[in-house]
mmCIF file of the N, C-alpha and C atoms, coordinates in Angstrom:
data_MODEL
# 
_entry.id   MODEL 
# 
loop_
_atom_site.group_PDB 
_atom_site.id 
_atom_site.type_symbol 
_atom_site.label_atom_id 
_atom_site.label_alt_id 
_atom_site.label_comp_id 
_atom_site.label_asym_id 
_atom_site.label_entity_id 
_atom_site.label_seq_id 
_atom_site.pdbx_PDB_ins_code 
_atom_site.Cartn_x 
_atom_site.Cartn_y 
_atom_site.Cartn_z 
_atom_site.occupancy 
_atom_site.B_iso_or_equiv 
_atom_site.pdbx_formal_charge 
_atom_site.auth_seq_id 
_atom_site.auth_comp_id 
_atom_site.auth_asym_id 
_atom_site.auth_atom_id 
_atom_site.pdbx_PDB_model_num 
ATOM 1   N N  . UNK A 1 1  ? 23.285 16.159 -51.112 1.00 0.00 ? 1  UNK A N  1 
ATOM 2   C CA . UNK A 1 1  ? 23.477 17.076 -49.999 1.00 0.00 ? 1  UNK A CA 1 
ATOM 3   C C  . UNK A 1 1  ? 22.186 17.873 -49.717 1.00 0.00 ? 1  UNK A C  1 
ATOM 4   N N  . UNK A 1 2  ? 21.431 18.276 -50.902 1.00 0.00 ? 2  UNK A N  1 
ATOM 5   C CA . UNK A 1 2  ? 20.543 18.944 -50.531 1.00 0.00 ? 2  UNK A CA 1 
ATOM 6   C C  . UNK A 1 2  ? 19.423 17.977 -50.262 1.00 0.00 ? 2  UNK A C  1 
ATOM 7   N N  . UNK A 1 3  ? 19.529 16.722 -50.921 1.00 0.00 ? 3  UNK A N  1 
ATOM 8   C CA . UNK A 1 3  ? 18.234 16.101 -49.733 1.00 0.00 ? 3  UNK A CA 1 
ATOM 9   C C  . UNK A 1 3  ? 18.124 15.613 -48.645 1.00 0.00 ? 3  UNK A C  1 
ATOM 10  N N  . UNK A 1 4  ? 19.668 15.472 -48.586 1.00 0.00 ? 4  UNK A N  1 
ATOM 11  C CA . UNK A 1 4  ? 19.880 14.981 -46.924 1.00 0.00 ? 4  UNK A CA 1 
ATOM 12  C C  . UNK A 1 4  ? 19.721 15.973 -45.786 1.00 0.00 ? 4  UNK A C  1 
ATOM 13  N N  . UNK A 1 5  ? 19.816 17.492 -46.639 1.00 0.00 ? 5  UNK A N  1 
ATOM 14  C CA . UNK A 1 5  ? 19.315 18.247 -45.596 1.00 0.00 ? 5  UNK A CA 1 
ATOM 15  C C  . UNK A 1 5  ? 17.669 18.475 -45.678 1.00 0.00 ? 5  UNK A C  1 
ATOM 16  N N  . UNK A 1 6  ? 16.940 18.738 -46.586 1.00 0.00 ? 6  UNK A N  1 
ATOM 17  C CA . UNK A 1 6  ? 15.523 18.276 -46.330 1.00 0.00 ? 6  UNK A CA 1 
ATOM 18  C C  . UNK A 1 6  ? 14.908 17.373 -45.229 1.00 0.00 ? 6  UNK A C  1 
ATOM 19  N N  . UNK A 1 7  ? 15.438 16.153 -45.426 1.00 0.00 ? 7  UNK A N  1 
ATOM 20  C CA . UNK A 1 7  ? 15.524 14.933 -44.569 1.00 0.00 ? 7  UNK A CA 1 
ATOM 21  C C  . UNK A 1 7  ? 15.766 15.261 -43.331 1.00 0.00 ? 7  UNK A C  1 
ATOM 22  N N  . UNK A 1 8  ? 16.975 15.690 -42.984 1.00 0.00 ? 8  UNK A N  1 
ATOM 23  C CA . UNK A 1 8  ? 17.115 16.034 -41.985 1.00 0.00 ? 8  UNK A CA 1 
ATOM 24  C C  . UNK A 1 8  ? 16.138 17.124 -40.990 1.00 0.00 ? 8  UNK A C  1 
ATOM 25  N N  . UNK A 1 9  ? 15.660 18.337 -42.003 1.00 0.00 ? 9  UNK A N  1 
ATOM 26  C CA . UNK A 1 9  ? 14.542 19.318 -41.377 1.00 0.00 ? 9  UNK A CA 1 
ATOM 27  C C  . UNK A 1 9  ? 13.418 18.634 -41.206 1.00 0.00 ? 9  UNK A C  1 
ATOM 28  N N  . UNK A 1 10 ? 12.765 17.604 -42.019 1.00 0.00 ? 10 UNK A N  1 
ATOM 29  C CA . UNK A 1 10 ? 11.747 17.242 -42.092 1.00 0.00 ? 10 UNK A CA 1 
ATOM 30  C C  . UNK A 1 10 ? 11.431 16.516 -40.871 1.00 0.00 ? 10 UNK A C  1 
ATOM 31  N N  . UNK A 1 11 ? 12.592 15.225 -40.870 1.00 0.00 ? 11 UNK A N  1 
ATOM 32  C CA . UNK A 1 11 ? 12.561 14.255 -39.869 1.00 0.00 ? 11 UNK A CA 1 
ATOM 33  C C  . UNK A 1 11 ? 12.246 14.646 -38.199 1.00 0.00 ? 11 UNK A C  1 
ATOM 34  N N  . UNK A 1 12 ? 13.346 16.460 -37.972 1.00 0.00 ? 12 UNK A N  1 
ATOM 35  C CA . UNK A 1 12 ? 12.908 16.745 -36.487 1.00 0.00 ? 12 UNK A CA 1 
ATOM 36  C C  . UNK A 1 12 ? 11.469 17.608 -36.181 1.00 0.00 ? 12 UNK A C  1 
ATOM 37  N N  . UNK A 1 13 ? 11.348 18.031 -37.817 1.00 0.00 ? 13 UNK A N  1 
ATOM 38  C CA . UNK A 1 13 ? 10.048 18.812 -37.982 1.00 0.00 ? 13 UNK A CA 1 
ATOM 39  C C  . UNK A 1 13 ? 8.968  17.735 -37.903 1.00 0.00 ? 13 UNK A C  1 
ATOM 40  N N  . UNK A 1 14 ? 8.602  17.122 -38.737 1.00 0.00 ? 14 UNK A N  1 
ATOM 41  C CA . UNK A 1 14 ? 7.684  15.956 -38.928 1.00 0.00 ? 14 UNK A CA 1 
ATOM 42  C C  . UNK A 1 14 ? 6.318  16.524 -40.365 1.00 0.00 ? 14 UNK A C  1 
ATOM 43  N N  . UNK A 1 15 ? 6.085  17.730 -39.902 1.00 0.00 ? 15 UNK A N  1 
ATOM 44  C CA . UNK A 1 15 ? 5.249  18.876 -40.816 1.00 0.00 ? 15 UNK A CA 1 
ATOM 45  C C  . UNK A 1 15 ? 5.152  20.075 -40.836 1.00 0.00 ? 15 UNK A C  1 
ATOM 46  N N  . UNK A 1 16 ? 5.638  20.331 -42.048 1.00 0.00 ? 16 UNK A N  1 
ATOM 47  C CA . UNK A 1 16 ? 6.010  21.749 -41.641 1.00 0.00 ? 16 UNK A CA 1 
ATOM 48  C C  . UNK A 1 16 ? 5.628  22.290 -43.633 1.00 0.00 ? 16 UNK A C  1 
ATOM 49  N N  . UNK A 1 17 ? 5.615  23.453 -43.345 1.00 0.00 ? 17 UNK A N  1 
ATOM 50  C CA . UNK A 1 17 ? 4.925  24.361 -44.496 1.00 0.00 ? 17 UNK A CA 1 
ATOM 51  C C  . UNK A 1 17 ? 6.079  24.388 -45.811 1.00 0.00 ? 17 UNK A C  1 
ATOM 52  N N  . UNK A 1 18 ? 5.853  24.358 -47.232 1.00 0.00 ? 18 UNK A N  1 
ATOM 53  C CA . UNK A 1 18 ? 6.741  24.908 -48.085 1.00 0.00 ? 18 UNK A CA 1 
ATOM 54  C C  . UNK A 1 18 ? 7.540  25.930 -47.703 1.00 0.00 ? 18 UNK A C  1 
ATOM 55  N N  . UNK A 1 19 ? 6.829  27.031 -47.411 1.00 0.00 ? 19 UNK A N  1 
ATOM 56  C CA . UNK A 1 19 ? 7.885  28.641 -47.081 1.00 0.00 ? 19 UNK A CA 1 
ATOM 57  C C  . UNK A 1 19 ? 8.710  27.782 -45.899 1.00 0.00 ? 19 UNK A C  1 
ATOM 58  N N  . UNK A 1 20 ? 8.134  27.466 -45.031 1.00 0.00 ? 20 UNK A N  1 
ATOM 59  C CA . UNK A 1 20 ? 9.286  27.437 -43.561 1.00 0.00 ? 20 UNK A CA 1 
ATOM 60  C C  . UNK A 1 20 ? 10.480 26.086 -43.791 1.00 0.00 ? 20 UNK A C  1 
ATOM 61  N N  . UNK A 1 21 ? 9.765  25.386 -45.307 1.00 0.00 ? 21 UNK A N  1 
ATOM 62  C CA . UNK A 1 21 ? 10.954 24.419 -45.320 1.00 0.00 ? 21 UNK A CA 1 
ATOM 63  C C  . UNK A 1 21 ? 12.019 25.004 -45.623 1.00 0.00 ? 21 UNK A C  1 
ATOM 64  N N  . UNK A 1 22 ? 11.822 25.796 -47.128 1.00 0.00 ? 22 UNK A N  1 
ATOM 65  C CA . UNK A 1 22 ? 12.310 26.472 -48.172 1.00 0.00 ? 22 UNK A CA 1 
ATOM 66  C C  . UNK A 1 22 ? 13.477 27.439 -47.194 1.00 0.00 ? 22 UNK A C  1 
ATOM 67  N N  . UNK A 1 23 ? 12.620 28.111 -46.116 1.00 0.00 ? 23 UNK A N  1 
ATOM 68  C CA . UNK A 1 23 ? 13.683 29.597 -45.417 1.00 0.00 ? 23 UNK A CA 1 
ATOM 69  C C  . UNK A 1 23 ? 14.530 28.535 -44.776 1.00 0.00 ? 23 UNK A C  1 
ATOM 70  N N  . UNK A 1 24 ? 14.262 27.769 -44.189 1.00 0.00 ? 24 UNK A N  1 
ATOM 71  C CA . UNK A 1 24 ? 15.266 26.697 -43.136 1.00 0.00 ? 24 UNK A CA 1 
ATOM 72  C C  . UNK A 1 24 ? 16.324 26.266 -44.326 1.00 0.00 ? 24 UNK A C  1 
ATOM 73  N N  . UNK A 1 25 ? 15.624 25.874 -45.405 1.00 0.00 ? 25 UNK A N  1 
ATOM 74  C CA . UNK A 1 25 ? 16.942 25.317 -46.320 1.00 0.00 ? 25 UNK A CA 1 
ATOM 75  C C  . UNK A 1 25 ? 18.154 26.362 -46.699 1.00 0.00 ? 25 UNK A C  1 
ATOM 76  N N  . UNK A 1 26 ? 17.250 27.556 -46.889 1.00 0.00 ? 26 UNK A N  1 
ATOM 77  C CA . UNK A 1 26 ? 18.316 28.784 -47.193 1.00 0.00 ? 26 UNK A CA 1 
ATOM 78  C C  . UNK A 1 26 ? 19.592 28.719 -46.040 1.00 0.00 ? 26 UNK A C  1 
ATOM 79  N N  . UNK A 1 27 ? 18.519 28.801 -45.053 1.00 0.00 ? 27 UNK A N  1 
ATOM 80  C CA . UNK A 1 27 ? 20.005 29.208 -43.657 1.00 0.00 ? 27 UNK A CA 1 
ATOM 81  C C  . UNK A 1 27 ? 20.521 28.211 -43.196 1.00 0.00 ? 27 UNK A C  1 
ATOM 82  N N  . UNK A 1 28 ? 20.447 26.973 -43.579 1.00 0.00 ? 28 UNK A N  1 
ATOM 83  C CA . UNK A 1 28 ? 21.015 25.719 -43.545 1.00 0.00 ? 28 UNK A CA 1 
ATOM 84  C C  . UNK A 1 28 ? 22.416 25.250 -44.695 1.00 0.00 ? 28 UNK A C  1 
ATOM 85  N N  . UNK A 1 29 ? 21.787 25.775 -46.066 1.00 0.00 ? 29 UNK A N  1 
ATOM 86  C CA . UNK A 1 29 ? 22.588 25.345 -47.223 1.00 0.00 ? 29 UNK A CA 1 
ATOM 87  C C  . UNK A 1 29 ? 23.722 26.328 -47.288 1.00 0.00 ? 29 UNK A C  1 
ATOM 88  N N  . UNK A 1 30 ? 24.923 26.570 -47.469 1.00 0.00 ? 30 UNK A N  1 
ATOM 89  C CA . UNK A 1 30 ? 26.158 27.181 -47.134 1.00 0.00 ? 30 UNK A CA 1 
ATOM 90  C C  . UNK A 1 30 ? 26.827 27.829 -48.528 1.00 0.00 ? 30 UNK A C  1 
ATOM 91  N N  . UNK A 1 31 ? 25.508 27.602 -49.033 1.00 0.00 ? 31 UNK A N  1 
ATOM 92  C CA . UNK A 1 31 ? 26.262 27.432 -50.746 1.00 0.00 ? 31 UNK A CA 1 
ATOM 93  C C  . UNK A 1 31 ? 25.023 27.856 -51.563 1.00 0.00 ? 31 UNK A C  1 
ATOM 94  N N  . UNK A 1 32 ? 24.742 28.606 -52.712 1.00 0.00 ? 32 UNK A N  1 
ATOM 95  C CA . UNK A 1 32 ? 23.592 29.738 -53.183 1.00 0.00 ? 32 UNK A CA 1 
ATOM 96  C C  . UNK A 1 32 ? 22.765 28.804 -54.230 1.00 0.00 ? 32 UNK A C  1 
ATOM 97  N N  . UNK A 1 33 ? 21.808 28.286 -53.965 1.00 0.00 ? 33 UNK A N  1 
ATOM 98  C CA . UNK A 1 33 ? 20.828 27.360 -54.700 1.00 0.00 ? 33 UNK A CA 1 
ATOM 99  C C  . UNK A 1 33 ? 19.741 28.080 -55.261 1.00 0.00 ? 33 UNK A C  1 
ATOM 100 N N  . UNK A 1 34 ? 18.839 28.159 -56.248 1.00 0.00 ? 34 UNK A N  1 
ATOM 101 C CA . UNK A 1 34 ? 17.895 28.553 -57.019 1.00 0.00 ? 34 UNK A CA 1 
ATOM 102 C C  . UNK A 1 34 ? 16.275 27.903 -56.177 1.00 0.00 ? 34 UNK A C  1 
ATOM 103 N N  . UNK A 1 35 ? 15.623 28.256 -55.972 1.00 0.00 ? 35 UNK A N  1 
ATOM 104 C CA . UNK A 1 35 ? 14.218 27.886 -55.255 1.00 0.00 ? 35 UNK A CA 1 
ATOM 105 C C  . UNK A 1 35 ? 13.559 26.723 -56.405 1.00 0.00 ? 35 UNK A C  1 
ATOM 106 N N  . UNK A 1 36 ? 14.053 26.562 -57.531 1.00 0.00 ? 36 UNK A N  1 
ATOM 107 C CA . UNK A 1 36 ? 13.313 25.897 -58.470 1.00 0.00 ? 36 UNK A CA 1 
ATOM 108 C C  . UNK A 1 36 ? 14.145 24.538 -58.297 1.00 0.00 ? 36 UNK A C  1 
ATOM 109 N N  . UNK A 1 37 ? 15.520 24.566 -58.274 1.00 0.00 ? 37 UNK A N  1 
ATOM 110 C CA . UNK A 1 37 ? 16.394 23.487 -58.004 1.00 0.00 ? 37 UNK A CA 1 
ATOM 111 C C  . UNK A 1 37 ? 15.570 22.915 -56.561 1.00 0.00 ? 37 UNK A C  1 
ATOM 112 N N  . UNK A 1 38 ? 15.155 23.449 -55.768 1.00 0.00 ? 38 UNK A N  1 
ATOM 113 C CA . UNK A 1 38 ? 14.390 22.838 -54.336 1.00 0.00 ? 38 UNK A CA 1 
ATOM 114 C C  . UNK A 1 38 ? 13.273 22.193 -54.726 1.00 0.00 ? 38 UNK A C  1 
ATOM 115 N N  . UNK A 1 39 ? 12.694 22.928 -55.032 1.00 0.00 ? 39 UNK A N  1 
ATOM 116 C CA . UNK A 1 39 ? 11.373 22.064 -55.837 1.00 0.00 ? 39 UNK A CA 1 
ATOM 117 C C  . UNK A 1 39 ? 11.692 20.817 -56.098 1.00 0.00 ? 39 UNK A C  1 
ATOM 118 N N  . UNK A 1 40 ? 12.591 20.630 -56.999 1.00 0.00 ? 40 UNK A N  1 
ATOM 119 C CA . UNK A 1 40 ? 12.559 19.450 -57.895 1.00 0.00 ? 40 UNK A CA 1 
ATOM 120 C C  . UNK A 1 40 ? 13.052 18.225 -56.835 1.00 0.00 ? 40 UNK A C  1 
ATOM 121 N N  . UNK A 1 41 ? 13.972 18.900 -55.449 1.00 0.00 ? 41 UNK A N  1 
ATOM 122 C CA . UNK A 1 41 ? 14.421 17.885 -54.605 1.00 0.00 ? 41 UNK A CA 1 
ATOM 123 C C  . UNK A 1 41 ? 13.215 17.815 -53.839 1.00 0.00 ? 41 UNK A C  1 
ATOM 124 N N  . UNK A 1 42 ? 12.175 18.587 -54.005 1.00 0.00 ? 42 UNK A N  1 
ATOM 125 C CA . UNK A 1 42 ? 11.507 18.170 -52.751 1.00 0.00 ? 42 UNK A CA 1 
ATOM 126 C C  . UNK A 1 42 ? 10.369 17.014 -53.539 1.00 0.00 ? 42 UNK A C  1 
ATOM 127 N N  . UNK A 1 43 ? 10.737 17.446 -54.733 1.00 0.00 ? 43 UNK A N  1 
ATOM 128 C CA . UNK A 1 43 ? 9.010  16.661 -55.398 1.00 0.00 ? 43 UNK A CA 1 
ATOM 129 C C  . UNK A 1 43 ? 10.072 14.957 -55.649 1.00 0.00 ? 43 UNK A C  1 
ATOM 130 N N  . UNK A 1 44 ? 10.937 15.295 -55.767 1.00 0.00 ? 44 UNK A N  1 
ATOM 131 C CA . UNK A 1 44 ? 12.054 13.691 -55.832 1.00 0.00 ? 44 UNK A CA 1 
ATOM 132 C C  . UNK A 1 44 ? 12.010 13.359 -54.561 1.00 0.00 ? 44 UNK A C  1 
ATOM 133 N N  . UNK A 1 45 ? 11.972 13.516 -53.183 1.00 0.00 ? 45 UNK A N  1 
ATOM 134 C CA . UNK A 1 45 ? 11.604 12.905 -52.181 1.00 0.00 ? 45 UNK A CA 1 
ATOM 135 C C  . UNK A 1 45 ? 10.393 12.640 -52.063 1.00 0.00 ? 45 UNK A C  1 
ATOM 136 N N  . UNK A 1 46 ? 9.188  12.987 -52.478 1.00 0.00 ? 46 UNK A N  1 
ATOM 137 C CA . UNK A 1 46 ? 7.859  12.873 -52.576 1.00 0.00 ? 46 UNK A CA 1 
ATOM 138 C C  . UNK A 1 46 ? 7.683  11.694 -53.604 1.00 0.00 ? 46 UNK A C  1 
ATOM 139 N N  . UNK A 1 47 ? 8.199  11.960 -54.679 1.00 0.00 ? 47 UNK A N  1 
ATOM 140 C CA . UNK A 1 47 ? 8.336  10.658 -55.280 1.00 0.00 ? 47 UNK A CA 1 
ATOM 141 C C  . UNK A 1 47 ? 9.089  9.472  -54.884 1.00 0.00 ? 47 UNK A C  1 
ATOM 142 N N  . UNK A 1 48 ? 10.223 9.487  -53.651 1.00 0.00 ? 48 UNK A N  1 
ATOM 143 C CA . UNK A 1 48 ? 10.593 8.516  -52.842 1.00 0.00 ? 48 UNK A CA 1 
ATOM 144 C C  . UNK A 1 48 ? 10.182 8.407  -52.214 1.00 0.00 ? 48 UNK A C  1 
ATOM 145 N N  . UNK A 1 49 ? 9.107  8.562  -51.553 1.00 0.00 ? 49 UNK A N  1 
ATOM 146 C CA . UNK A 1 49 ? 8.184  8.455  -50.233 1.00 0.00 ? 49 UNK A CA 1 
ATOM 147 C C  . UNK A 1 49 ? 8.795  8.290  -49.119 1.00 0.00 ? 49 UNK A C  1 
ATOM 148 N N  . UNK A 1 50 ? 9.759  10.220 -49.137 1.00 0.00 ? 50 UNK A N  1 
ATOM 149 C CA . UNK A 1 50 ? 10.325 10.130 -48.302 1.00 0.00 ? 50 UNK A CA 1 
ATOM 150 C C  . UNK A 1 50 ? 8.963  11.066 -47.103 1.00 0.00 ? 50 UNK A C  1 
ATOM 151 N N  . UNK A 1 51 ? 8.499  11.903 -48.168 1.00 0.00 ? 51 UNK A N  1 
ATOM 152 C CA . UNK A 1 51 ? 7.331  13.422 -48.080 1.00 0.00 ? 51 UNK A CA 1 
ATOM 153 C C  . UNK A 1 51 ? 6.423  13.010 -49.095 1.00 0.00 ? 51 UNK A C  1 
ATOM 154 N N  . UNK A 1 52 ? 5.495  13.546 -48.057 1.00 0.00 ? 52 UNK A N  1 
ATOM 155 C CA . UNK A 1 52 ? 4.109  13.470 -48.783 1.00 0.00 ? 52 UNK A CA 1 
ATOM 156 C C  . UNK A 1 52 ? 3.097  14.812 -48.538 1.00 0.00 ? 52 UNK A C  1 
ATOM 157 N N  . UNK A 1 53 ? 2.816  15.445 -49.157 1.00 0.00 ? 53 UNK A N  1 
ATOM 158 C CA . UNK A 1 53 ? 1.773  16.549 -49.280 1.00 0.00 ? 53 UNK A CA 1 
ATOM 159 C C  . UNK A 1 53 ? 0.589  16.378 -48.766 1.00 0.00 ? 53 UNK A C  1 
ATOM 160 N N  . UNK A 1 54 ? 0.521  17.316 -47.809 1.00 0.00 ? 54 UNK A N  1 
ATOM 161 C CA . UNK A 1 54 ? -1.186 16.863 -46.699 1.00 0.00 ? 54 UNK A CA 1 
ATOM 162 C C  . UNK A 1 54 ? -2.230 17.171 -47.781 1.00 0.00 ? 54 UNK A C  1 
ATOM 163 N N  . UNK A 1 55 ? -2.978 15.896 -46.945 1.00 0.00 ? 55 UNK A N  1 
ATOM 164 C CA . UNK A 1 55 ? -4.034 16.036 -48.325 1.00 0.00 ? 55 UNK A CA 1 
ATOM 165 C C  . UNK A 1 55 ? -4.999 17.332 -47.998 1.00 0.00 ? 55 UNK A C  1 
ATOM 166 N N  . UNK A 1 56 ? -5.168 17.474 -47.272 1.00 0.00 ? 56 UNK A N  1 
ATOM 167 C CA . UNK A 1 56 ? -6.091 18.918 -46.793 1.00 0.00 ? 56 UNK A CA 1 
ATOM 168 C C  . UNK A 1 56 ? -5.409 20.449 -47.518 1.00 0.00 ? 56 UNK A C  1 
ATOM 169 N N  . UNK A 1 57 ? -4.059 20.347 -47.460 1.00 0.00 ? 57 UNK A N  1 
ATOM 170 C CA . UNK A 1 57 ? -3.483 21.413 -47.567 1.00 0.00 ? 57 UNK A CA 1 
ATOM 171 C C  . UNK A 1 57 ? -2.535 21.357 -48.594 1.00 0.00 ? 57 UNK A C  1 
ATOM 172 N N  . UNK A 1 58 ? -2.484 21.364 -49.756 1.00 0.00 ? 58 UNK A N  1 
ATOM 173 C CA . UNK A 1 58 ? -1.041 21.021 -50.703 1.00 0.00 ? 58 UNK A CA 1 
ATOM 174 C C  . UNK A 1 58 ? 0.044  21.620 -50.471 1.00 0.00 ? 58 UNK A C  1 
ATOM 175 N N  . UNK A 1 59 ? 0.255  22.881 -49.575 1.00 0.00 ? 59 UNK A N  1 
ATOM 176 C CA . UNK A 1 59 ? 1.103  23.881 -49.341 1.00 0.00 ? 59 UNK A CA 1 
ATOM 177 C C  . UNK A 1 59 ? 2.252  23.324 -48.243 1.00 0.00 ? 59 UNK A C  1 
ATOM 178 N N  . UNK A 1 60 ? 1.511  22.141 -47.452 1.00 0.00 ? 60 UNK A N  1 
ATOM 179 C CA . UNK A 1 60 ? 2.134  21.463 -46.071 1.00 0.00 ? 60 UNK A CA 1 
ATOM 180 C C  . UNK A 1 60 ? 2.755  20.471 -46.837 1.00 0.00 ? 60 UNK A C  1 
ATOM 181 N N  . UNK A 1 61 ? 3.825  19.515 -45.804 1.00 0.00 ? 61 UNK A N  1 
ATOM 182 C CA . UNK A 1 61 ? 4.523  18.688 -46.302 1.00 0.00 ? 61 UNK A CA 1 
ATOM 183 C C  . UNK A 1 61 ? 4.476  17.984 -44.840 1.00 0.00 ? 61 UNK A C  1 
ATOM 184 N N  . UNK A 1 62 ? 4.398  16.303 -45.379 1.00 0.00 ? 62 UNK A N  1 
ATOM 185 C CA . UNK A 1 62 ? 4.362  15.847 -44.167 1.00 0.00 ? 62 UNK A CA 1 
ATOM 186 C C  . UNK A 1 62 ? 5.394  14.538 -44.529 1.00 0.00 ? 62 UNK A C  1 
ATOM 187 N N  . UNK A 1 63 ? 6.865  14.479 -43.769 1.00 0.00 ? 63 UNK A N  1 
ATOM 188 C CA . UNK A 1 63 ? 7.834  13.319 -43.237 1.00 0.00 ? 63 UNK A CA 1 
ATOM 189 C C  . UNK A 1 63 ? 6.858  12.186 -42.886 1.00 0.00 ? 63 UNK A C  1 
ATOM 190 N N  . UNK A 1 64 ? 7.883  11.314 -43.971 1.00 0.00 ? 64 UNK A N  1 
ATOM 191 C CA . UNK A 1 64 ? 6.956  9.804  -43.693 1.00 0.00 ? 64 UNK A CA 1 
ATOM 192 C C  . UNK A 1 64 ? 7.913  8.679  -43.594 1.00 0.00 ? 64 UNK A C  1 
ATOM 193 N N  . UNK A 1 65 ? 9.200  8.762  -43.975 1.00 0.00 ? 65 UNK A N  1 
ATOM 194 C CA . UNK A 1 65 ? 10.437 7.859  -43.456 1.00 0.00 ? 65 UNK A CA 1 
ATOM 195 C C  . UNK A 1 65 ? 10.630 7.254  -42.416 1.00 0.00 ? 65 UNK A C  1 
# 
């Protein structure tokens, strides 16, 4: 659930920053998650090459699905 909503922000976003993923996930997720539990979904889509980290900027995230 929580990566399908990642996925979902990412996909209409395309690139968009850690903080502005992170606040979108808050007011998206309906249910009280830990910021460290996000991490780990976001670095597990990165390792699915779903997201990939701009190489210029490590802070950005860039949708590659």
């Amino acid at each position: 659930q929580i990566d399908a909503a990642i996925v979902r922000i990412m996909k209409t976003r395309k690139v968009l920053s850690h903080t502005l993923l992170i606040t979108e996930l808050f007011q998206q997720l309906k249910f009280p998650i830990k910021p460290a539990d996000l991490k780990k979904r976001i670095e597990s889509l990165i390792d699915r090459e779903y997201l990939e980290r701009d190489k210029s900027n490590p802070q950005i995230y860039n949708y590659l699905a």
